[in-house]
C-alpha positions as CSV (number, residue, x, y, z in Angstrom):
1,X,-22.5,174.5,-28.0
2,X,-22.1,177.3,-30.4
3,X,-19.1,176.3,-31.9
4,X,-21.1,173.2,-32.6
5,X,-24.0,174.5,-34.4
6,X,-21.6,176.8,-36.8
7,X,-20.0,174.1,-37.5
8,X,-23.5,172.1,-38.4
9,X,-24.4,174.9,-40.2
10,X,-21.4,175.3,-42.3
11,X,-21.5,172.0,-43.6
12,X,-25.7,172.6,-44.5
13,X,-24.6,175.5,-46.8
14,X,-21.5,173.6,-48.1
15,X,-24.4,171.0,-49.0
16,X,-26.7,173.2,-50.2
17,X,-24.6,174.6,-52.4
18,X,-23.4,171.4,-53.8
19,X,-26.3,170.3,-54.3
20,X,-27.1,173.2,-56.5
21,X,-23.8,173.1,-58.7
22,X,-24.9,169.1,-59.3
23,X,-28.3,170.5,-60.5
24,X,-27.2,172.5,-62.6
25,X,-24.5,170.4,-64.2
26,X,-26.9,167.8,-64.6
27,X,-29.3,170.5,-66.7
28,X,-26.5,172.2,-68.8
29,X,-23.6,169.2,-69.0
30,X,-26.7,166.8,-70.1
31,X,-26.4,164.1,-73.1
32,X,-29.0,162.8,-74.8
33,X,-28.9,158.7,-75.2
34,X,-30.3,157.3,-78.2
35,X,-32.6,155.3,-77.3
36,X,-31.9,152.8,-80.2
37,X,-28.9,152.0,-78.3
38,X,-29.9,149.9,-75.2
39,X,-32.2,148.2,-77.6
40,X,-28.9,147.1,-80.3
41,X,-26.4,146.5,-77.2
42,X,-29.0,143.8,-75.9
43,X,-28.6,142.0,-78.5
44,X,-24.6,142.2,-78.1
45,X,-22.9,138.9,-76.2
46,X,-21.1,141.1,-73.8
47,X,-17.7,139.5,-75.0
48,X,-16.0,143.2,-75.2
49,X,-13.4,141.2,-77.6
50,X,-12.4,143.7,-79.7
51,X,-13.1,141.1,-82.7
52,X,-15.6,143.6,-84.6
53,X,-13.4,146.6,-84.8
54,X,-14.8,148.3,-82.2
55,X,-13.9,149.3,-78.4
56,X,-16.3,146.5,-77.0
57,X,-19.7,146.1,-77.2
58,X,-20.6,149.3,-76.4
59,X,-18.5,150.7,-79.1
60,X,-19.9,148.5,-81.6
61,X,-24.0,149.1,-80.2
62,X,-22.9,153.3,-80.4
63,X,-22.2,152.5,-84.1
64,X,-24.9,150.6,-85.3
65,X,-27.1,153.4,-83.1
66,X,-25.6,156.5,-84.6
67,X,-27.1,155.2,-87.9
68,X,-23.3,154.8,-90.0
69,X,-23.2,152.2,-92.7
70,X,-21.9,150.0,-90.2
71,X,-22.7,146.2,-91.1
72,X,-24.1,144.2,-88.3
73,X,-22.4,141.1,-89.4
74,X,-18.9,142.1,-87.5
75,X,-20.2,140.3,-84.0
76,X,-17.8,136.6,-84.8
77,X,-18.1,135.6,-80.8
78,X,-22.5,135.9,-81.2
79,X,-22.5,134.4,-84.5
80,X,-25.4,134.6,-87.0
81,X,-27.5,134.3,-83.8
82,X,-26.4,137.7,-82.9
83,X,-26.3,139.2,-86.8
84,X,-30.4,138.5,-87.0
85,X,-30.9,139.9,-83.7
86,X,-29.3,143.1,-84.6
87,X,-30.9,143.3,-88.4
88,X,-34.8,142.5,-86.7
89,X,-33.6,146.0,-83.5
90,X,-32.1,148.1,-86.4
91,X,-34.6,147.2,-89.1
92,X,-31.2,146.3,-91.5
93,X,-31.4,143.0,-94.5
94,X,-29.3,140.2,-92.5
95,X,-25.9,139.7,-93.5
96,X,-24.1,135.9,-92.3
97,X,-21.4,136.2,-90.4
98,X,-18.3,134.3,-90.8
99,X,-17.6,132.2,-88.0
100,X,-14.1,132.0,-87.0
101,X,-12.1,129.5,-84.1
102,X,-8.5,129.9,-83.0
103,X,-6.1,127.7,-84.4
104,X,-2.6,126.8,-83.0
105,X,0.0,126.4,-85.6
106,X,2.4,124.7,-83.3
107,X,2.7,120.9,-82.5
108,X,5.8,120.9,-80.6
109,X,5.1,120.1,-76.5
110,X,7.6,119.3,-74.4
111,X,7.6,116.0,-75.3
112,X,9.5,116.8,-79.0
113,X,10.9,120.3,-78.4
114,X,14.3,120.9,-76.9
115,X,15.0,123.5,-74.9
116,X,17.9,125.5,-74.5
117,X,17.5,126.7,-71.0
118,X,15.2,126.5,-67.6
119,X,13.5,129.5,-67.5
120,X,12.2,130.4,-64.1
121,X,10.8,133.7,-63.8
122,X,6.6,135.1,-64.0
123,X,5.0,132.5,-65.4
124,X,3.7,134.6,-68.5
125,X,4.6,134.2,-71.9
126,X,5.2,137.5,-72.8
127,X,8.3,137.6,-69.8
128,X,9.7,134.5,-70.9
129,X,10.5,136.1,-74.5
130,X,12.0,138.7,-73.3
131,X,15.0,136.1,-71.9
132,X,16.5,135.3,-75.2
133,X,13.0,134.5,-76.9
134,X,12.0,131.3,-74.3
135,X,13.4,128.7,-73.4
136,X,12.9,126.5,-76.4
137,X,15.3,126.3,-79.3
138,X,12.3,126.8,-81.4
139,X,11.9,130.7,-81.0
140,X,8.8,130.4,-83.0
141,X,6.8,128.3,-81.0
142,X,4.3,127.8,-78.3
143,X,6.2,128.6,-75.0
144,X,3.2,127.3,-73.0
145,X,2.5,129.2,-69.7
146,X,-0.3,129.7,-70.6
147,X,-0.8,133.8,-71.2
148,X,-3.7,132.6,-74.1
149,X,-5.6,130.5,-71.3
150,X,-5.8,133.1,-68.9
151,X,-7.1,135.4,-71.0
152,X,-9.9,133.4,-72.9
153,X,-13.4,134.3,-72.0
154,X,-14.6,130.8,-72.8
155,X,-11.9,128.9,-70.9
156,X,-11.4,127.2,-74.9
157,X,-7.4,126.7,-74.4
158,X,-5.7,124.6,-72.2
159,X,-1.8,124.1,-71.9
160,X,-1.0,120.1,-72.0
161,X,2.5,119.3,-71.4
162,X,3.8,122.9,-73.0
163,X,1.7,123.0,-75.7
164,X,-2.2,125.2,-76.0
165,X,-4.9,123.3,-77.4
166,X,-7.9,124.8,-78.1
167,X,-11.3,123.3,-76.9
168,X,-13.2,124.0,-80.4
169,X,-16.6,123.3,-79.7
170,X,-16.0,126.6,-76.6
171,X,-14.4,128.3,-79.0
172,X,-16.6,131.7,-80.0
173,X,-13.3,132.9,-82.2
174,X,-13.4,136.8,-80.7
175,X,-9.7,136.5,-80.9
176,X,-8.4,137.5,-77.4
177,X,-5.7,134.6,-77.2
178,X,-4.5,135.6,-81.0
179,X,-3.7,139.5,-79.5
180,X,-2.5,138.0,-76.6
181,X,0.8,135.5,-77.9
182,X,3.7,136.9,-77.6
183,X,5.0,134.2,-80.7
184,X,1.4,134.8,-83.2
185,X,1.3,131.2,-83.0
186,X,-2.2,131.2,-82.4
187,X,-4.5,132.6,-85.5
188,X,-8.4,132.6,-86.6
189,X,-9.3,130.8,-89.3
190,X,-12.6,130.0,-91.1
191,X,-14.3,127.4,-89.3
192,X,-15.2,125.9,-92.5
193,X,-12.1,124.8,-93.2
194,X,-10.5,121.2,-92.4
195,X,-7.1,121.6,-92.8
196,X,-4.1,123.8,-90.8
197,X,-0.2,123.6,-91.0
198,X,0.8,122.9,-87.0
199,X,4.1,124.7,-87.3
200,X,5.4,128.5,-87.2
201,X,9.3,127.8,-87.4
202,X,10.8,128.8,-90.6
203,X,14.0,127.8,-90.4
204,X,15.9,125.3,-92.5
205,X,14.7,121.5,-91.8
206,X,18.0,120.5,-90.6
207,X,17.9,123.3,-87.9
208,X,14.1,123.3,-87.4
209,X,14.9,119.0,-86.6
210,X,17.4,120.2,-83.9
211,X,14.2,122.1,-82.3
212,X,11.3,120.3,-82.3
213,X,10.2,116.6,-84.0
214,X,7.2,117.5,-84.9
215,X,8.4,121.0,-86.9
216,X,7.8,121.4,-90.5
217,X,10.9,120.8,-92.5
218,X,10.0,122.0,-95.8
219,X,10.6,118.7,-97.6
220,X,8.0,119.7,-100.2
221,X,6.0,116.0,-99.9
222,X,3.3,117.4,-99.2
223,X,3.2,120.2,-101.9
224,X,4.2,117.7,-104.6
225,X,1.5,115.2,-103.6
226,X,-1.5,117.7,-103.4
227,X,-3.9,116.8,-105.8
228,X,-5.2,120.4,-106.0
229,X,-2.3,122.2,-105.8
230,X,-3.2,124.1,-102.6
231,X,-0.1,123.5,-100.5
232,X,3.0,125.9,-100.8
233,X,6.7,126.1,-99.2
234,X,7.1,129.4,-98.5
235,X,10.3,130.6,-96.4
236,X,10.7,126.6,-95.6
237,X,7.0,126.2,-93.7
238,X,4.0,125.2,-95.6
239,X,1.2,127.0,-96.6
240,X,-2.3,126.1,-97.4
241,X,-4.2,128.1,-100.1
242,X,-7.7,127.4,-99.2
243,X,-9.3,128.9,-102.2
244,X,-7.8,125.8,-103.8
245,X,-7.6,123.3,-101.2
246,X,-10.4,120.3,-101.6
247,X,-10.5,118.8,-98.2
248,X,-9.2,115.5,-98.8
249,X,-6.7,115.2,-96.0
250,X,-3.6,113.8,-98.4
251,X,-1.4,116.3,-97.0
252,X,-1.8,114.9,-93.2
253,X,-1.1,111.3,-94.4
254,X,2.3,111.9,-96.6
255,X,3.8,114.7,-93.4
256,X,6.5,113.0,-92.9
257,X,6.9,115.1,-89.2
258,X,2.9,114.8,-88.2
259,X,3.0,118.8,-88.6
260,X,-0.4,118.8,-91.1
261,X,-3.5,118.4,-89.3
262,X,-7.0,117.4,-91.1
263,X,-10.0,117.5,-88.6
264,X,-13.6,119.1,-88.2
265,X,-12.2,122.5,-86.3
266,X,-15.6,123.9,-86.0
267,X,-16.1,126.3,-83.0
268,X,-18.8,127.1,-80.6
269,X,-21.5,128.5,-82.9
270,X,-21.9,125.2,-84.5
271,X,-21.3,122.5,-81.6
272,X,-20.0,119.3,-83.5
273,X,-20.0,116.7,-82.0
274,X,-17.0,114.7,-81.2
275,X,-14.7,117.8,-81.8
276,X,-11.6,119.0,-79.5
């Protein structure tokens, strides 16, 4: 019985003391929170993309607390919804943000790209390039397994036959999916504009032909038949200068490959109808 009450009273003190040492670091190891914070990260989406600079919301409501010339326009997935929130809780003049949406500049599904071996391994992106680049000819292309849907808080992209399509109207363009490719095939773009290049491949046409069908081939039609001089063949791929381009969708109807896409790519924040 005595050994039991030793041992009862043993573990008291050991508690006791604990308890004491937690008191204590509690008084002396204490931080104060600004309380300006809780207020500015409720009026963050809870994304934790990344997309404003910052290590997640938190990150971003820690700045905007601490009082830096930090703008409150750098939230893209909560949109100007967001940006008038934080400039009514911080008491700074609203600034618009730019909304963005993730764009796929490949075309190629397995429908018109040829591959060059059967890759069966992790179904991950990022382990099939490490086998020789993927299984495609095309090295610069969407290998589709799907890396960018897994990790897209939205569920925005979908692989179809080998090929990521992104849902626009989900679409809240925090960039997770554009970190994520292993191939940059995926990119944020404006969602003002109306116009993308589908391709990545910069090889010759000849080669890029042997790849993929739908593969831009740098024939130049559509930079000669531009009527505001926008489009460029760069490194034999196309390029859009959008300071310059008008919107009229020539470019799609003289692609000879179906690689130019003109649509209404606007993303979540502004819920078009009719757009995917």
């Amino acid at each position: 019985m005595a050994a039991i009450l030793n041992a009862v009273w043993i573990l008291a003190a050991i508690g006791a003391v604990c308890a004491v040492l937690l008191i204590l670091a509690s008084k002396f190891m204490y931080v104060p929170v600004d309380e300006e914070f809780p207020k500015i990260r409720e009026c963050l989406p809870g994304a934790n993309c990344g997309a404003c600079g910052y290590a997640g919301c938190d990150g971003y409501a820690s700045a905007l607390a601490s009082g830096d010339e930090t703008a409150i326009n750098k939230c893209v997935a909560g949109g100007d919804a967001v940006a008038k929130a934080l400039a009514e809780a911080t008491g700074a003049e609203f600034a618009d943000v730019i909304e963005q949406v993730a764009i796929v500049r490949c075309s190629g599904d397995c429908n018109t790209v040829k591959n060059k071996e059967e890759y069966q391994g992790l179904k991950s992106c990022a382990a099939a390039k490490l086998l020789y680049g993927g299984p495609s000819m095309c090295v610069y292309g969407c290998i589709g397994l799907g890396d960018c849907e897994k990790i897209c808080p939205e569920h925005a992209i979908r692989v179809v036959d080998g090929l990521a399509h992104v849902n626009f109207r989900a679409c809240i363009g925090c960039g997770m999916c554009v970190r994520t490719c292993p191939n940059h095939v995926i990119t944020l773009m404006p969602d003002v504009e109306r116009v993308i290049v589908g391709c990545s491949n910069h090889d010759k046409g000849a080669n890029t032909r042997k790849a993929c069908s739908k593969g831009c081939i740098g024939c130049h039609k559509c930079e000669k038949e531009c009527p505001a001089g926008a489009i460029t063949v760069v490194d034999n791929l196309s390029r859009i200068d959008y300071d310059k381009c008008i919107d009229c969708g020539h470019c799609q109807e003289v692609c000879p490959v179906g690689c130019v896409h003109f649509r209404d790519f606007r993303g979540a924040h502004t819920h078009p109808e009719g757009t995917r």
